[in-house]
N, CA, C and O atoms as a printed pandas DataFrame, in Angstrom:
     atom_number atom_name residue_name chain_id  residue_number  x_coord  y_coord  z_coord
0              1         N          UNK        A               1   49.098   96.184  -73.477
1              2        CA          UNK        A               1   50.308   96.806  -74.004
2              3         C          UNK        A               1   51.233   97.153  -72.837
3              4         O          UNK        A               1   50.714   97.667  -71.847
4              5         N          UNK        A               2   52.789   96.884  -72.852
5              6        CA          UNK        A               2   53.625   97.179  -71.859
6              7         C          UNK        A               2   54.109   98.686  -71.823
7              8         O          UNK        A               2   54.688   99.269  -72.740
8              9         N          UNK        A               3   53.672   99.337  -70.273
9             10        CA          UNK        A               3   54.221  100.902  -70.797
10            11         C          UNK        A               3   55.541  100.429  -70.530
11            12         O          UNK        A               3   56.062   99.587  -69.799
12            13         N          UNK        A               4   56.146  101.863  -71.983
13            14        CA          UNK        A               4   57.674  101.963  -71.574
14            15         C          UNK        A               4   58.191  103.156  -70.644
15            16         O          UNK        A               4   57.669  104.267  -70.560
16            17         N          UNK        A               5   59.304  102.706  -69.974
17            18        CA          UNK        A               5   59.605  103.761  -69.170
18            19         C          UNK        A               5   59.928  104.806  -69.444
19            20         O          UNK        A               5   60.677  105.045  -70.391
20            21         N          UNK        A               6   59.191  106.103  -68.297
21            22        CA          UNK        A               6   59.843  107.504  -69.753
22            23         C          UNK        A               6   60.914  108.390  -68.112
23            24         O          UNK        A               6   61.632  109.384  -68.231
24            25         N          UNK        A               7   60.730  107.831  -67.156
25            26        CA          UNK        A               7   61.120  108.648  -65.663
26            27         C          UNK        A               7   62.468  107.407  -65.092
27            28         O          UNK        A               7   62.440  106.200  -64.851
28            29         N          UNK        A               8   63.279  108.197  -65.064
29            30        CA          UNK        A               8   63.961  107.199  -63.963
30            31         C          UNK        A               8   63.949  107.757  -62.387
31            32         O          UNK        A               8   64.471  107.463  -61.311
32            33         N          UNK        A               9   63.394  108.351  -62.714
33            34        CA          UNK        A               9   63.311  109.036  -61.224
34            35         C          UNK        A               9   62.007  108.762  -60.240
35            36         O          UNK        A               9   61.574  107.659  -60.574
36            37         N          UNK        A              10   61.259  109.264  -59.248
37            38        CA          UNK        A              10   60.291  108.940  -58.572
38            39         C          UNK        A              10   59.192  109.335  -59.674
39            40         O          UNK        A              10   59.356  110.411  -60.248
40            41         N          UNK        A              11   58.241  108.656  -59.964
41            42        CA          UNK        A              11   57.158  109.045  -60.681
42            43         C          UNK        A              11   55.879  108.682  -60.139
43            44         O          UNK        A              11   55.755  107.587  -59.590
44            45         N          UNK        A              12   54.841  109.539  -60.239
45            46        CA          UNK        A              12   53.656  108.838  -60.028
46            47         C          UNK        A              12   52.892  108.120  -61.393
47            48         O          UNK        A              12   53.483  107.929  -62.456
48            49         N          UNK        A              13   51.508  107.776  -61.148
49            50        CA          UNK        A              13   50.715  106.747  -62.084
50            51         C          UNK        A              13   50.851  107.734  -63.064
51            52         O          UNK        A              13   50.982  108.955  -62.982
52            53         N          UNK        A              14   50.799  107.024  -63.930
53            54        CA          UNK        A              14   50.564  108.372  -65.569
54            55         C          UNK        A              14   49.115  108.663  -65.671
55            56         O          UNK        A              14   48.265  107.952  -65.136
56            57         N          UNK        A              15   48.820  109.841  -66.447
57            58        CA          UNK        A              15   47.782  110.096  -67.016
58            59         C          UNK        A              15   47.677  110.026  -68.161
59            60         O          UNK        A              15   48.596  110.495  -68.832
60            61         N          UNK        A              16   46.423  109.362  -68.900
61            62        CA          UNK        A              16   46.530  109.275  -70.392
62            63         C          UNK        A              16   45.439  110.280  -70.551
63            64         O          UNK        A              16   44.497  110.479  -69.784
64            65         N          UNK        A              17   45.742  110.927  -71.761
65            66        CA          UNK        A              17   44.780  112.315  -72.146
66            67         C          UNK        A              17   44.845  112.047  -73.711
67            68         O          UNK        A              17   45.854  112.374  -74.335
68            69         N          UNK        A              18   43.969  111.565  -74.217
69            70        CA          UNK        A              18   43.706  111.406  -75.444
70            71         C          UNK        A              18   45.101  110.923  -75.864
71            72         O          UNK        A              18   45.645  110.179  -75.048
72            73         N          UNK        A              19   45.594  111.130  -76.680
73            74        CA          UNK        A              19   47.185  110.360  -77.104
74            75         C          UNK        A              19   48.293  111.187  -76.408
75            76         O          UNK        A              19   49.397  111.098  -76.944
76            77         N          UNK        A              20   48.195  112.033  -75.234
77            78        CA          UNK        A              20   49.460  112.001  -75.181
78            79         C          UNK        A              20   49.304  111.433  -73.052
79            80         O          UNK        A              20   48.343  111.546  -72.291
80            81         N          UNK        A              21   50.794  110.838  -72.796
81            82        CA          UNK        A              21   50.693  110.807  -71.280
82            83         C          UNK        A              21   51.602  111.504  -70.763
83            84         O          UNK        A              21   52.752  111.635  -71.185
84            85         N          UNK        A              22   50.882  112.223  -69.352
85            86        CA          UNK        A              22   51.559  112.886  -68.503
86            87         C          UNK        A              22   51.893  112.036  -67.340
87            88         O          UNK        A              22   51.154  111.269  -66.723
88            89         N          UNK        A              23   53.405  112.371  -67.114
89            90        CA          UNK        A              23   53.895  111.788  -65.546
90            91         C          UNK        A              23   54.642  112.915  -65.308
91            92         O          UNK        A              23   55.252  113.795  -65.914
92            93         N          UNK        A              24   54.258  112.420  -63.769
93            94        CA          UNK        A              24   55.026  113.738  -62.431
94            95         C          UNK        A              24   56.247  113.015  -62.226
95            96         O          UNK        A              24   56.120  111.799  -62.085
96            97         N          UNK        A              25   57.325  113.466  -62.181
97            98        CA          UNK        A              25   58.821  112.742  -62.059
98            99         C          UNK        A              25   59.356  114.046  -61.000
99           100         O          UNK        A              25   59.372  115.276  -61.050
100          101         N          UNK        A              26   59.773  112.970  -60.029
101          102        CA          UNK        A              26   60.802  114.222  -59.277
102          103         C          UNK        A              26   62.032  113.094  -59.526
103          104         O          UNK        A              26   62.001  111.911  -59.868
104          105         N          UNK        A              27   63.317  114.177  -59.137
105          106        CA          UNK        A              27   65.023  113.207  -59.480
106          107         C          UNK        A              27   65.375  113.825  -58.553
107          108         O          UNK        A              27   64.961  114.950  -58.276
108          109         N          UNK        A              28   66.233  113.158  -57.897
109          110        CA          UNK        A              28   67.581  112.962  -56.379
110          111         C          UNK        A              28   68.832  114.016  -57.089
111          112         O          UNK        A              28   69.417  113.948  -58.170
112          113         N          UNK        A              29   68.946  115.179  -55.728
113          114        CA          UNK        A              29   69.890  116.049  -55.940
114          115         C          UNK        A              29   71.347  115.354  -56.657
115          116         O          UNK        A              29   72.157  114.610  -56.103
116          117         N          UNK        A              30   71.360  115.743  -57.715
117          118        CA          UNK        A              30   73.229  115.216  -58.574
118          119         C          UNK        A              30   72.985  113.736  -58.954
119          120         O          UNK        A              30   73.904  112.940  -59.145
120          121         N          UNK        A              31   71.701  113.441  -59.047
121          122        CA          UNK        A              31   71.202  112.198  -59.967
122          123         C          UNK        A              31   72.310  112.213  -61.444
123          124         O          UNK        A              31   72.676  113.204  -62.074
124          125         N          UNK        A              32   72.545  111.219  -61.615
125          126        CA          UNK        A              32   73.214  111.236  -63.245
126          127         C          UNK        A              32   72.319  109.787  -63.375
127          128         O          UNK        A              32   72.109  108.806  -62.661
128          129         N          UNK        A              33   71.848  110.353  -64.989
129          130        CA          UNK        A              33   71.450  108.866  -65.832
130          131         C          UNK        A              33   72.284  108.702  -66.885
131          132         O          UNK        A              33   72.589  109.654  -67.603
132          133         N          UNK        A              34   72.801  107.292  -67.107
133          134        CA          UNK        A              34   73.267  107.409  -68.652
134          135         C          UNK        A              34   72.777  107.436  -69.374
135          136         O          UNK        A              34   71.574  107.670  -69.257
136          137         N          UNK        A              35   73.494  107.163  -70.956
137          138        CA          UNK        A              35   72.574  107.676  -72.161
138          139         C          UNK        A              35   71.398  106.367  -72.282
139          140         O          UNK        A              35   71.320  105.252  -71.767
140          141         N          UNK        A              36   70.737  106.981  -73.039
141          142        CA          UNK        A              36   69.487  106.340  -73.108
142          143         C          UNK        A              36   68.488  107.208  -74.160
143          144         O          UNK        A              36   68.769  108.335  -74.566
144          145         N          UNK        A              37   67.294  106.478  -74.514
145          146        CA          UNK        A              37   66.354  107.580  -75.013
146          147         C          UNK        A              37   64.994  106.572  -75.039
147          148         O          UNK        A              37   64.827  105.407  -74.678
148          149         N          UNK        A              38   64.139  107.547  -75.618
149          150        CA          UNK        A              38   62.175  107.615  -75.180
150          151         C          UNK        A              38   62.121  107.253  -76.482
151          152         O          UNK        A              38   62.839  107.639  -77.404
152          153         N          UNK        A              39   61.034  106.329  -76.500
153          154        CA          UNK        A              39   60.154  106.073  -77.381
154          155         C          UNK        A              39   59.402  106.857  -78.208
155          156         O          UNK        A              39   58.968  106.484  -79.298
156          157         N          UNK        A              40   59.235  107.943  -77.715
157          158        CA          UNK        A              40   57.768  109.010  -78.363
158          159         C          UNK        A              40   58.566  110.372  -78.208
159          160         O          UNK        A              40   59.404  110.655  -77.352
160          161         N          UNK        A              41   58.261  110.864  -78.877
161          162        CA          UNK        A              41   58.362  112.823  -78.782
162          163         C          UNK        A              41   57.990  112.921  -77.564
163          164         O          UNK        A              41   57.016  112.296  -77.147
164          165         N          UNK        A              42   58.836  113.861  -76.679
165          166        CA          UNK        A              42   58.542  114.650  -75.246
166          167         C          UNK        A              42   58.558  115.959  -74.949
167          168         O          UNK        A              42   58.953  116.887  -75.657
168          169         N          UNK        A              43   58.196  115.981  -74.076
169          170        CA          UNK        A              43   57.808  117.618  -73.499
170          171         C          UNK        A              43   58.371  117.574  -71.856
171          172         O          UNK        A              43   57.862  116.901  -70.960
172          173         N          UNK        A              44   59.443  118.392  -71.744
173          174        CA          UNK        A              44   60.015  118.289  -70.127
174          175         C          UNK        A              44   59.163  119.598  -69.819
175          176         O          UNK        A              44   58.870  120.354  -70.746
176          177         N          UNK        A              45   58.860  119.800  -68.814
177          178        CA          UNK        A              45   58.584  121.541  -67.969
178          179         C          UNK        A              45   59.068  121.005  -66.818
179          180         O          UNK        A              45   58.681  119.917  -66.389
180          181         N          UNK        A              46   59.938  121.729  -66.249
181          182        CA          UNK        A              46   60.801  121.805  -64.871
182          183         C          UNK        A              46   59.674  122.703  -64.102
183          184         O          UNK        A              46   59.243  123.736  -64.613
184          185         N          UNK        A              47   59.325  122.327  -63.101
185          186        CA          UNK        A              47   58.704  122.805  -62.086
186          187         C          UNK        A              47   59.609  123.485  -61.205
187          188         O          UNK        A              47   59.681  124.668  -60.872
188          189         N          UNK        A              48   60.359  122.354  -60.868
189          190        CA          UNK        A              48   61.345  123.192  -59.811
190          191         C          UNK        A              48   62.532  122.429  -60.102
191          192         O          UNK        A              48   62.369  121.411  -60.775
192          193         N          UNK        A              49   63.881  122.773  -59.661
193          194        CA          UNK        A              49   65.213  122.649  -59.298
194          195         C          UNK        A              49   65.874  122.998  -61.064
195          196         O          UNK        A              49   65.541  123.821  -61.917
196          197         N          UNK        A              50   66.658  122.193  -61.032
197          198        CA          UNK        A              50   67.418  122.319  -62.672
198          199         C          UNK        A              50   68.248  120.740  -63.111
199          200         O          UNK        A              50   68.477  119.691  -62.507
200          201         N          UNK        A              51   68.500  121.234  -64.396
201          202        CA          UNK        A              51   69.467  119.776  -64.953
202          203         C          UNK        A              51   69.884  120.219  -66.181
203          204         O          UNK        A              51   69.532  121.175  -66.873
204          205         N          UNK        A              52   70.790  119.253  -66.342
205          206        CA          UNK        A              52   71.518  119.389  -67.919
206          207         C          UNK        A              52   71.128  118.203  -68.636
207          208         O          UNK        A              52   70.783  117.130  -68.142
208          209         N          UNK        A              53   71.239  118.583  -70.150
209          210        CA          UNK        A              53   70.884  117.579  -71.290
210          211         C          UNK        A              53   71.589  117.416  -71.731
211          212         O          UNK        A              53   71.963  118.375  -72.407
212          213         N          UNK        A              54   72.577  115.969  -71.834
213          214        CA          UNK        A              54   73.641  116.200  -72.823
214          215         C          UNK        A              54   73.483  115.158  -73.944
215          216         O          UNK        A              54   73.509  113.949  -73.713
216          217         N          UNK        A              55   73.307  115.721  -75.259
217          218        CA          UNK        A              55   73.138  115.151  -76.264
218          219         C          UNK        A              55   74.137  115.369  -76.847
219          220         O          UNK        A              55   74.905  116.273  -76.516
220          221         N          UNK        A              56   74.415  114.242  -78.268
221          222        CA          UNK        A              56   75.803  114.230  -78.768
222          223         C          UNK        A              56   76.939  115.387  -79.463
223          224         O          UNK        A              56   78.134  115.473  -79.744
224          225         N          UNK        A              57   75.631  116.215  -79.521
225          226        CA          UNK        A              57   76.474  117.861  -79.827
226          227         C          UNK        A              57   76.221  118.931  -79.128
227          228         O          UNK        A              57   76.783  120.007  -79.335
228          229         N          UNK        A              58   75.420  118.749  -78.307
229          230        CA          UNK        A              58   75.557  119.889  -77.259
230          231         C          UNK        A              58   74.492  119.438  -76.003
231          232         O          UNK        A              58   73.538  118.674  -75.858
232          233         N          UNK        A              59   75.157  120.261  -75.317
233          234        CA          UNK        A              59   74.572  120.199  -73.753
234          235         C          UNK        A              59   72.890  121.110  -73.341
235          236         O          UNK        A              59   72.788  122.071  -74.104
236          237         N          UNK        A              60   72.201  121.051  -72.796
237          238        CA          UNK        A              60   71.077  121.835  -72.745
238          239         C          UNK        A              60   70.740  122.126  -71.261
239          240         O          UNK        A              60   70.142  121.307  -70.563
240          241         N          UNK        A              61   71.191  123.435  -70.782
241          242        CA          UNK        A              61   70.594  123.368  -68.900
242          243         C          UNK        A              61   69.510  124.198  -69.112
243          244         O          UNK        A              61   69.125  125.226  -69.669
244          245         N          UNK        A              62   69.109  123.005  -68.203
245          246        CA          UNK        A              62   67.181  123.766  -67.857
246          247         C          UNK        A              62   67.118  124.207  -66.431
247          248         O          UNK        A              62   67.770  123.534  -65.632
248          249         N          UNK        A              63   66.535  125.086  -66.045
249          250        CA          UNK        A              63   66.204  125.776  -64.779
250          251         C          UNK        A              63   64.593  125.921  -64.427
251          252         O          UNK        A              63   63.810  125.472  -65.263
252          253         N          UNK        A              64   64.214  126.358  -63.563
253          254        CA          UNK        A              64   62.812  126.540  -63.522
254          255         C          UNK        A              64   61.922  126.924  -64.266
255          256         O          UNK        A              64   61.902  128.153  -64.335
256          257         N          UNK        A              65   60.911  126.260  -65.063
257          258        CA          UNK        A              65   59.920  126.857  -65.938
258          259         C          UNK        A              65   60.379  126.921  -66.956
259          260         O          UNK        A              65   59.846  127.629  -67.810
260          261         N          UNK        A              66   61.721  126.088  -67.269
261          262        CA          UNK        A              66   62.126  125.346  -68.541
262          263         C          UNK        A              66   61.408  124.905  -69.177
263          264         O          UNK        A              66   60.546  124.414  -68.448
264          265         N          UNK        A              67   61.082  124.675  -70.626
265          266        CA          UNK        A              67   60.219  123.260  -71.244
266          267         C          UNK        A              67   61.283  123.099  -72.637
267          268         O          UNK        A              67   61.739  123.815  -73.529
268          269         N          UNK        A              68   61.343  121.671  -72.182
269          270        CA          UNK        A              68   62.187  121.368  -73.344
270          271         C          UNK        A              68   61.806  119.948  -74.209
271          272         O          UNK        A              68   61.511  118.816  -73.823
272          273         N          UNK        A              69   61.944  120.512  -75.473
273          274        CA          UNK        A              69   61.165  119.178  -76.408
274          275         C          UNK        A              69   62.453  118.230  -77.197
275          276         O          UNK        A              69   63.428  118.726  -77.761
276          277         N          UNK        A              70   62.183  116.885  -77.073
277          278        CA          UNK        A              70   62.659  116.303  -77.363
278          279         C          UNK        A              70   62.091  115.309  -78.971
279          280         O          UNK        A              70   60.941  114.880  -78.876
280          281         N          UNK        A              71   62.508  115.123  -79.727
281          282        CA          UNK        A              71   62.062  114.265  -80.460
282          283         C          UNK        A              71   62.363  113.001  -80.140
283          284         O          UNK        A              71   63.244  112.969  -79.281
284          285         N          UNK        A              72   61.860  111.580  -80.601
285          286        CA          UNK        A              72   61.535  110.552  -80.073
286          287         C          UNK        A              72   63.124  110.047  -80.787
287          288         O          UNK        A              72   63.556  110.525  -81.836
288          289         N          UNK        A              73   63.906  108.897  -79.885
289          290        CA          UNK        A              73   65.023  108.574  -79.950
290          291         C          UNK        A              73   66.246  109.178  -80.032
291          292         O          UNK        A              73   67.200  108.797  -80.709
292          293         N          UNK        A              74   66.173  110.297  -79.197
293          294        CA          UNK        A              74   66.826  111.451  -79.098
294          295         C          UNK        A              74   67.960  110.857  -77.976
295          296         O          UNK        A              74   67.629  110.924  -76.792
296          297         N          UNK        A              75   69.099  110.359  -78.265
297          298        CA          UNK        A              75   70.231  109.933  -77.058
298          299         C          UNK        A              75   70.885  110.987  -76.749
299          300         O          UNK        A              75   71.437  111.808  -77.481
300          301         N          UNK        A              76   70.793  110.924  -75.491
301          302        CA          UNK        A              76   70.755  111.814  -74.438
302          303         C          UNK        A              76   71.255  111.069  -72.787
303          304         O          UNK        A              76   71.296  109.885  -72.451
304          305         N          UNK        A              77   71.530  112.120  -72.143
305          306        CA          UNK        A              77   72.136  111.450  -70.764
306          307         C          UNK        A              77   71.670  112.672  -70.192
307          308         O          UNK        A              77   71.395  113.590  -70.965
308          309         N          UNK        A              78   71.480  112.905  -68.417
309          310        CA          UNK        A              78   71.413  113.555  -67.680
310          311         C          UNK        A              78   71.842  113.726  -66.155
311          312         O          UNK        A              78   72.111  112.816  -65.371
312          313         N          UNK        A              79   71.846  115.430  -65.851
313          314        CA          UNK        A              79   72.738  115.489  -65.128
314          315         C          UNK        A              79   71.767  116.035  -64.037
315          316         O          UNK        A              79   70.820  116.496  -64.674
316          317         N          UNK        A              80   71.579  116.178  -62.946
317          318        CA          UNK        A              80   70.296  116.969  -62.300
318          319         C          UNK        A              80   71.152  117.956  -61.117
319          320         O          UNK        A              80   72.350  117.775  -60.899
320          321         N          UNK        A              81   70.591  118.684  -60.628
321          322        CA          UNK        A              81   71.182  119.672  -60.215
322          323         C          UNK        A              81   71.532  119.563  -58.618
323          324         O          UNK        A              81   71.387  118.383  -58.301
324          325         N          UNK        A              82   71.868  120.216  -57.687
325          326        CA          UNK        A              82   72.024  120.182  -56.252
326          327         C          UNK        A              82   70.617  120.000  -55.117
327          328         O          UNK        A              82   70.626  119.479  -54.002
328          329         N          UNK        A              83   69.597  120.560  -55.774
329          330        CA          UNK        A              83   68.705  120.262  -55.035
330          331         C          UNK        A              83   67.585  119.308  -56.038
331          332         O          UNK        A              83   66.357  119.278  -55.955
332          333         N          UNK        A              84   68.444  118.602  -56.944
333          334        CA          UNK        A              84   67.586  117.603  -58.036
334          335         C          UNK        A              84   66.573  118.284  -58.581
335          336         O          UNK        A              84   66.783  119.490  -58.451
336          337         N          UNK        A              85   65.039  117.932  -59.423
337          338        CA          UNK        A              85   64.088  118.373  -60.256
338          339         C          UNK        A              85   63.023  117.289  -59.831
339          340         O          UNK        A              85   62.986  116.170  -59.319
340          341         N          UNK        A              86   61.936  118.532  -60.477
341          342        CA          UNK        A              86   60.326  118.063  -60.176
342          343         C          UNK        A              86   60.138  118.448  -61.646
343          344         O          UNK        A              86   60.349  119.582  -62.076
344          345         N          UNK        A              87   59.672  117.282  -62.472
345          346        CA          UNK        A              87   59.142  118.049  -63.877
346          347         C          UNK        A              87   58.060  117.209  -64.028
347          348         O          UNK        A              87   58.014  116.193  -63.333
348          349         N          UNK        A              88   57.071  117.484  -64.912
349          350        CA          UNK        A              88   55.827  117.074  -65.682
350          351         C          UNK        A              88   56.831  116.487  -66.714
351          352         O          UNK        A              88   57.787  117.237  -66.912
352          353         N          UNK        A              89   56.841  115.505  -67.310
353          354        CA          UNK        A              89   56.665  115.111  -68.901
354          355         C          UNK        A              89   55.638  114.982  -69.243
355          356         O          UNK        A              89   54.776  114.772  -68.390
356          357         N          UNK        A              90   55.191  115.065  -70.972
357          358        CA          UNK        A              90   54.075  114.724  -71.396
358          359         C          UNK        A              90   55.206  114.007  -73.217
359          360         O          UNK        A              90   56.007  114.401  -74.066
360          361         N          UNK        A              91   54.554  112.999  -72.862
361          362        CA          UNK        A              91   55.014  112.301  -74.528
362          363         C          UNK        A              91   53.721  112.048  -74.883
363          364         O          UNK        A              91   52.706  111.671  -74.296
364          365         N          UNK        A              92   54.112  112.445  -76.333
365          366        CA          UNK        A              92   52.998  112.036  -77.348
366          367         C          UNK        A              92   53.212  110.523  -78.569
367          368         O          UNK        A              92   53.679  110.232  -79.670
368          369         N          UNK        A              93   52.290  109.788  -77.075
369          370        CA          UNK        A              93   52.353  108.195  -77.735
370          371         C          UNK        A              93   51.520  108.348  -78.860
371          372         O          UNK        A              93   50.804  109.343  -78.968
372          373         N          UNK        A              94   51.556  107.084  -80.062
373          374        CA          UNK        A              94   50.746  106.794  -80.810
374          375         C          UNK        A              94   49.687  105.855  -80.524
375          376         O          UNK        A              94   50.139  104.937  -79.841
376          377         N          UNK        A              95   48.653  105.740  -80.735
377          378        CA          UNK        A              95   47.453  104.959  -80.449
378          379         C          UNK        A              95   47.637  103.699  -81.051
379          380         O          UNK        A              95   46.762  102.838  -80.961
C-alpha cells in the first residue's frame, strides 16, 4: 500500500500503532503551504513554535501545546510561525 503524505515539512519514519500513525514533523520558520488536505482524521499537538490554520471560514492559531483535530478532507492551508513548528501528528488510518 502507498503511504500518503500527511507532513510537508521534515518528518521522520512513521509509527504505526494499531490503526492510527504517528509522525514527528518539524516546518521552516514562515513556511507557507497551500491548500491541500489529509486523507484520514488528524490530531496536530505543537510541541514547540506556532502556526495558523486557514480553513474556508476561519483561521485557527496554534501555539505551544496546541492540539488540534482535523477531520479527514478538511481544506486547509498553512502558515507557520517565525521560529517555524515541531508537532507530532497522529491520523487515524483505516485498516
Amino acid at each position: 500500500m502507498t503511504q500518503l503524505l500527511v507532513s510537508h515539512g521534515r518528518s521522520g519514519q512513521p509509527l504505526t500503532v494499531g490503526p492510527y500513525r504517528l509522525t514527528e514533523a518539524r516546518y521552516a520558520p514562515d513556511q507557507q503551504l497551500s491548500r491541500h488536505e489529509h486523507a484520514f482524521p488528524s490530531w496536530t499537538l505543537l510541541l514547540a513554535g506556532s502556526f495558523e490554520e486557514v480553513f474556508s471560514r476561519e483561521t485557527l492559531v496554534c501555539t505551544t501545546g496546541s492540539v488540534l483535530t482535523k477531520p479527514s478532507t478538511a481544506d486547509h492551508s498553512n502558515r507557520y510561525g517565525p521560529v517555524g513548528a515541531h508537532c507530532l501528528l497522529i491520523e487515524a488510518c483505516s485498516s
